[in-house]
LOVEXGU-124685 format. One record per residue: x, y, z of N, C-alpha, C in turn. Coordinates in nm, 4 decimals, always signed. Layout:
residues N
<<X; Y; Z>; <X; Y; Z>; <X; Y; Z>>
...
END
This chain:
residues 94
<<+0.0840; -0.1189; +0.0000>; <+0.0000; +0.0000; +0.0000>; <+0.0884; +0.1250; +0.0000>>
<<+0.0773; +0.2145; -0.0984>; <+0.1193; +0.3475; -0.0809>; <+0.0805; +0.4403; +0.0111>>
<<+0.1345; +0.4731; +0.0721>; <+0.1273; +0.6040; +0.1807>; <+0.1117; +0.7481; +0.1391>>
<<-0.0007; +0.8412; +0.1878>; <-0.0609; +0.9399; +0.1427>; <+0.0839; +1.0472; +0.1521>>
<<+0.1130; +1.1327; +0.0667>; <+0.2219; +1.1965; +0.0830>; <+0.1544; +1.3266; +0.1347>>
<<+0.2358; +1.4300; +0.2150>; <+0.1773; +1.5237; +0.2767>; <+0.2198; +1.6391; +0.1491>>
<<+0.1523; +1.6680; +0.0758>; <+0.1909; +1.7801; -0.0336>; <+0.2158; +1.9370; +0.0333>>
<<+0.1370; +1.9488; +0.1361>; <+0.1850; +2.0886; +0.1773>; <+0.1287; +2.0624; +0.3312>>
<<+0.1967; +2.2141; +0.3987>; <+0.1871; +2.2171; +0.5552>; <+0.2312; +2.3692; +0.5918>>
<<+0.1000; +2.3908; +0.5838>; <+0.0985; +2.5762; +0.6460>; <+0.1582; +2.5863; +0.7860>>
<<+0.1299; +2.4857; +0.8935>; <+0.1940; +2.4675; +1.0008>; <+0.3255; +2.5576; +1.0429>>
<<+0.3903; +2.6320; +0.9928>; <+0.5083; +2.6567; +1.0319>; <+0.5589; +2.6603; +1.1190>>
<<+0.5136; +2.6660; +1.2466>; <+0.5582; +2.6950; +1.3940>; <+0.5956; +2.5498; +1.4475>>
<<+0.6049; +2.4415; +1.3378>; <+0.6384; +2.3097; +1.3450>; <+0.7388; +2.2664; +1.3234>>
<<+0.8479; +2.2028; +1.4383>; <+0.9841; +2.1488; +1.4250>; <+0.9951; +2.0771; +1.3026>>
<<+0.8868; +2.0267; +1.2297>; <+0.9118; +1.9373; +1.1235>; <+0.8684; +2.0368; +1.0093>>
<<+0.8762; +2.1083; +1.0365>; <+0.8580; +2.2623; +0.8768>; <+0.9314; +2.3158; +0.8187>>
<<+0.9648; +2.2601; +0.7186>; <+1.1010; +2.3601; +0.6151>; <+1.0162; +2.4157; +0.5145>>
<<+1.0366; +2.5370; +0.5170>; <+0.9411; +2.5947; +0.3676>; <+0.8126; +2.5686; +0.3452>>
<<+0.7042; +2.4983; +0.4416>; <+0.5873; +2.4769; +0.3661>; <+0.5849; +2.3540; +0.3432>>
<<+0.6987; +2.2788; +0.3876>; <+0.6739; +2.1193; +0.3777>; <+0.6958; +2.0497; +0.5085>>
<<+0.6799; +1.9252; +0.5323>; <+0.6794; +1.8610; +0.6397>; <+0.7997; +1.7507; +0.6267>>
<<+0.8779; +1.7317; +0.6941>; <+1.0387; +1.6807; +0.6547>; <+1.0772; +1.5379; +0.7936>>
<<+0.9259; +1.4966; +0.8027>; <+0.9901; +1.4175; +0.9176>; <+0.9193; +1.2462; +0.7981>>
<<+0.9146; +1.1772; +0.8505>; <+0.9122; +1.0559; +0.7313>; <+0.7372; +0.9780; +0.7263>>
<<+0.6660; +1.0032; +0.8531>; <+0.5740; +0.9767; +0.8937>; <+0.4889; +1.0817; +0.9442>>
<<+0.3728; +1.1239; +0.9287>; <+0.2367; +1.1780; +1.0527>; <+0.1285; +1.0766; +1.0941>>
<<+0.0877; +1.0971; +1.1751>; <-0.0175; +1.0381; +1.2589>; <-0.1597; +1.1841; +1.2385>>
<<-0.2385; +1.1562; +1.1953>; <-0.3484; +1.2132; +1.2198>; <-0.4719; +1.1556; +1.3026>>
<<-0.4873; +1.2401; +1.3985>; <-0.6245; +1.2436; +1.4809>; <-0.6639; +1.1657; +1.5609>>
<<-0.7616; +1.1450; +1.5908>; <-0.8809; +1.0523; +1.6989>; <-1.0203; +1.0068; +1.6588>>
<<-1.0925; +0.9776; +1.7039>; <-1.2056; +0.9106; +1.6166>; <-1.2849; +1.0555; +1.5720>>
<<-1.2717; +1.1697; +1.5992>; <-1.3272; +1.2948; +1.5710>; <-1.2555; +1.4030; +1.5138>>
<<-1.1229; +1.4178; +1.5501>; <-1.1021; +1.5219; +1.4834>; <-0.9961; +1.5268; +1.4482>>
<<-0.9697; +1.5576; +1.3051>; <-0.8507; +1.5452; +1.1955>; <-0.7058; +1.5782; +1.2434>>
<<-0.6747; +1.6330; +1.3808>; <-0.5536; +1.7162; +1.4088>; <-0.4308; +1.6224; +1.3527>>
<<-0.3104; +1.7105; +1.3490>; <-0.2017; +1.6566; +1.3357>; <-0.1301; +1.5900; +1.4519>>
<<-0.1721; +1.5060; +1.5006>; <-0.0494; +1.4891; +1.6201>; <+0.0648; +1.4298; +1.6124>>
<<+0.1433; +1.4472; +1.5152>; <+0.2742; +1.4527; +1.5361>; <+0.3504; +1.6185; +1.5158>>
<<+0.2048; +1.7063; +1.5313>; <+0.2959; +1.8857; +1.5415>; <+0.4035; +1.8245; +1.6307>>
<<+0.5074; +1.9148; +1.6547>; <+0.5973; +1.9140; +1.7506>; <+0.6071; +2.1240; +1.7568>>
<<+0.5760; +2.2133; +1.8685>; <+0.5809; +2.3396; +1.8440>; <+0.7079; +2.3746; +1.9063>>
<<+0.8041; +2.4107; +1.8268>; <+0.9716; +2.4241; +1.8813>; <+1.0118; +2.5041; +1.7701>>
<<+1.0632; +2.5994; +1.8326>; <+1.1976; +2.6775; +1.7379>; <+1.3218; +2.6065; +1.6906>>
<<+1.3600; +2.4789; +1.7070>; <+1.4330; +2.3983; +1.6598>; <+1.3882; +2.3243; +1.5651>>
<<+1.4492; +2.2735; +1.4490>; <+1.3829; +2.2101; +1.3465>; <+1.4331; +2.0836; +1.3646>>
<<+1.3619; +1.9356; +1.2995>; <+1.3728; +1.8433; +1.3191>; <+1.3371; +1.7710; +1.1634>>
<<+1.4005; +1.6412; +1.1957>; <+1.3617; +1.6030; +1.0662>; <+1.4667; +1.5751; +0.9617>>
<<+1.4397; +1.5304; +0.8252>; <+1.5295; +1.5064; +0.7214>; <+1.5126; +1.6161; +0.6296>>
<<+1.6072; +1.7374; +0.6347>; <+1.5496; +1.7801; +0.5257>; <+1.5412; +1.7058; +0.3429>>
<<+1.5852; +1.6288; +0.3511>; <+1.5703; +1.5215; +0.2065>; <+1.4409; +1.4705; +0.2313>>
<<+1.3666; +1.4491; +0.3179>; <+1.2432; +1.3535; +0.3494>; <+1.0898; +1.4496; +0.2574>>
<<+1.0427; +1.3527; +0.2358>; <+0.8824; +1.4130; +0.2308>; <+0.7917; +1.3477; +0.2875>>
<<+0.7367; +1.4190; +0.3869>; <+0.6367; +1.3037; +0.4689>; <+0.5051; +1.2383; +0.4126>>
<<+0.5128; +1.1554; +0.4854>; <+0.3648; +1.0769; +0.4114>; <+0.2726; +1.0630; +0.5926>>
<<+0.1549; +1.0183; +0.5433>; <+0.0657; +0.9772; +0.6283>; <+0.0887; +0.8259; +0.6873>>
<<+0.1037; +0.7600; +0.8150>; <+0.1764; +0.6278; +0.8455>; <+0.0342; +0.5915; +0.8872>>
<<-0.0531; +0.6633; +0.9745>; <-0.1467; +0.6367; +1.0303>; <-0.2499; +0.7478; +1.0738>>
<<-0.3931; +0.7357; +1.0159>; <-0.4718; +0.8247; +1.0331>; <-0.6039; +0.7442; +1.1190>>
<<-0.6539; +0.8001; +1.2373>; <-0.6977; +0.7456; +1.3421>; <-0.8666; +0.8276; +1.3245>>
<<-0.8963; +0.8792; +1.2097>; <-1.0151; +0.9505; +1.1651>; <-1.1030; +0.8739; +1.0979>>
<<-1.1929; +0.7972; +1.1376>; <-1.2686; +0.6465; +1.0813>; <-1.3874; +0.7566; +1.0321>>
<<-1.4288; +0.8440; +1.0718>; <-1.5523; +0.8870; +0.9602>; <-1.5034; +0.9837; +0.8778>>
<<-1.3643; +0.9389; +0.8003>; <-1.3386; +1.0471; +0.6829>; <-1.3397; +0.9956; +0.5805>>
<<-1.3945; +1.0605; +0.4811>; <-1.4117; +0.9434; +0.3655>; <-1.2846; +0.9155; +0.2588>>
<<-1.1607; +0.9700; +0.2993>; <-1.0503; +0.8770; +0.2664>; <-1.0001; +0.7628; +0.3119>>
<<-1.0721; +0.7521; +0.4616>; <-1.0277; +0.6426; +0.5507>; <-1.0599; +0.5171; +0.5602>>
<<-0.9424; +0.4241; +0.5070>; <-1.0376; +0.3121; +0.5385>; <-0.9232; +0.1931; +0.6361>>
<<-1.0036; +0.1322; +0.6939>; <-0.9090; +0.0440; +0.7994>; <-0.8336; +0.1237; +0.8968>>
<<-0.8555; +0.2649; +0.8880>; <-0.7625; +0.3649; +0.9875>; <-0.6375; +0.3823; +0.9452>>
<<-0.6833; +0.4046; +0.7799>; <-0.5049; +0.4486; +0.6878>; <-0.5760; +0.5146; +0.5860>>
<<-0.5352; +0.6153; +0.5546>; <-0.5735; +0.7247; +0.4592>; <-0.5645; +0.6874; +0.3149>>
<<-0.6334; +0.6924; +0.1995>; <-0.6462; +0.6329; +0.1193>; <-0.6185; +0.7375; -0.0148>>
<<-0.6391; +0.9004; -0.0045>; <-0.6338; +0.9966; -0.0314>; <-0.4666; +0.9644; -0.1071>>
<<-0.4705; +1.0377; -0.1940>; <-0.3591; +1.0411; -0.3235>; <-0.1826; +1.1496; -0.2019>>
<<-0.2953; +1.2659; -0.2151>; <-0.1885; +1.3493; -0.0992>; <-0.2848; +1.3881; -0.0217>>
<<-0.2349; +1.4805; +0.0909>; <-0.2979; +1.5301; +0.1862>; <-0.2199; +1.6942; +0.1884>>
<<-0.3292; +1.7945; +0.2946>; <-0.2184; +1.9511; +0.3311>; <-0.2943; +1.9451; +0.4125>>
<<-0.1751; +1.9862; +0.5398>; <-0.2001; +2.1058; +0.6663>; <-0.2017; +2.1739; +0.6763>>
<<-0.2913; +2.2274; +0.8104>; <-0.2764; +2.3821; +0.8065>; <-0.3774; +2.4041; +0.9215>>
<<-0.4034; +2.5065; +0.9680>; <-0.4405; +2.5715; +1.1135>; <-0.6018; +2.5935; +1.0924>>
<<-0.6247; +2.6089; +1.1820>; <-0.7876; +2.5436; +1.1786>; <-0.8197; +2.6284; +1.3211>>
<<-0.8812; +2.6514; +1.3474>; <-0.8989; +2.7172; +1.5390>; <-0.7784; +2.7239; +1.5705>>
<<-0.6604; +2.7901; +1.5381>; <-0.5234; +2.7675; +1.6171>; <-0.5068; +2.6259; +1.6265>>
<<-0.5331; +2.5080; +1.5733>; <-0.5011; +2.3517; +1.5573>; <-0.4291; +2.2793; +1.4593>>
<<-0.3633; +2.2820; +1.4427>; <-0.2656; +2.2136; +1.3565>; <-0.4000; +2.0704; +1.2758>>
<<-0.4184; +2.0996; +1.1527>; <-0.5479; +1.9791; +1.1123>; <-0.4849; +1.9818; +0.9788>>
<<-0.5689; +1.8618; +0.9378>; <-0.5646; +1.7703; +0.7716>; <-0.6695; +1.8225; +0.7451>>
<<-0.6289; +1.9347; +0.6325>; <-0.7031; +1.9789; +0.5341>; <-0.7878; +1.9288; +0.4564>>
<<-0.7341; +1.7858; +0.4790>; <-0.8079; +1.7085; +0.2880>; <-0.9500; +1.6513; +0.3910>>
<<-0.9602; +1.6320; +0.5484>; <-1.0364; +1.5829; +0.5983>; <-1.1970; +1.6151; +0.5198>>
<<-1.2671; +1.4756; +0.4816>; <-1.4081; +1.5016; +0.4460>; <-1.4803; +1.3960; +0.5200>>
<<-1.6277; +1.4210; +0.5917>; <-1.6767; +1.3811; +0.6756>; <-1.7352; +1.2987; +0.5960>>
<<-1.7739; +1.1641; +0.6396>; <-1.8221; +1.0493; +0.5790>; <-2.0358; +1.0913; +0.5537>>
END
């Protein structure tokens, strides 16, 4: 199975943020409700590969309609801030 690649990430205030991209190798998105990113990390230090492009490893959002088995099925995905929340943009409610 191919892994959803993260195409963009408004996030910036994120150790894993170079330019608008996300540089760590994996994200984890959410809970059974709501799309967040939880692998933000909020640090003035950067982290990560900058050679890397992240993909989606595991998305924990069962009523999104990319989701199936609790792995994102979606081609790419983008982040970005939502209520001050770090969230998956591509999220669509089943």
């Amino acid at each position: 199975m191919e892994m959803s690649k993260v195409k963009m990430c408004d996030v910036t205030d994120c150790a894993y943020n170079i330019k608008n991209a996300c540089h760590t190798p994996a994200i984890t998105i959410g809970d059974e409700a709501t799309p967040r990113c939880d692998t933000f990390c909020h640090s003035a230090m950067h982290g990560g590969e900058a050679s890397c492009c992240a993909r989606v490893g595991a998305c924990k959002v069962a009523m999104c309609t990319h989701n199936s088995a609790l792995e994102c099925q979606a081609s790419e995905i983008s982040v970005g801030y939502q209520q001050n929340e770090p969230m998956c943009m591509t999220f669509m409610a089943r």
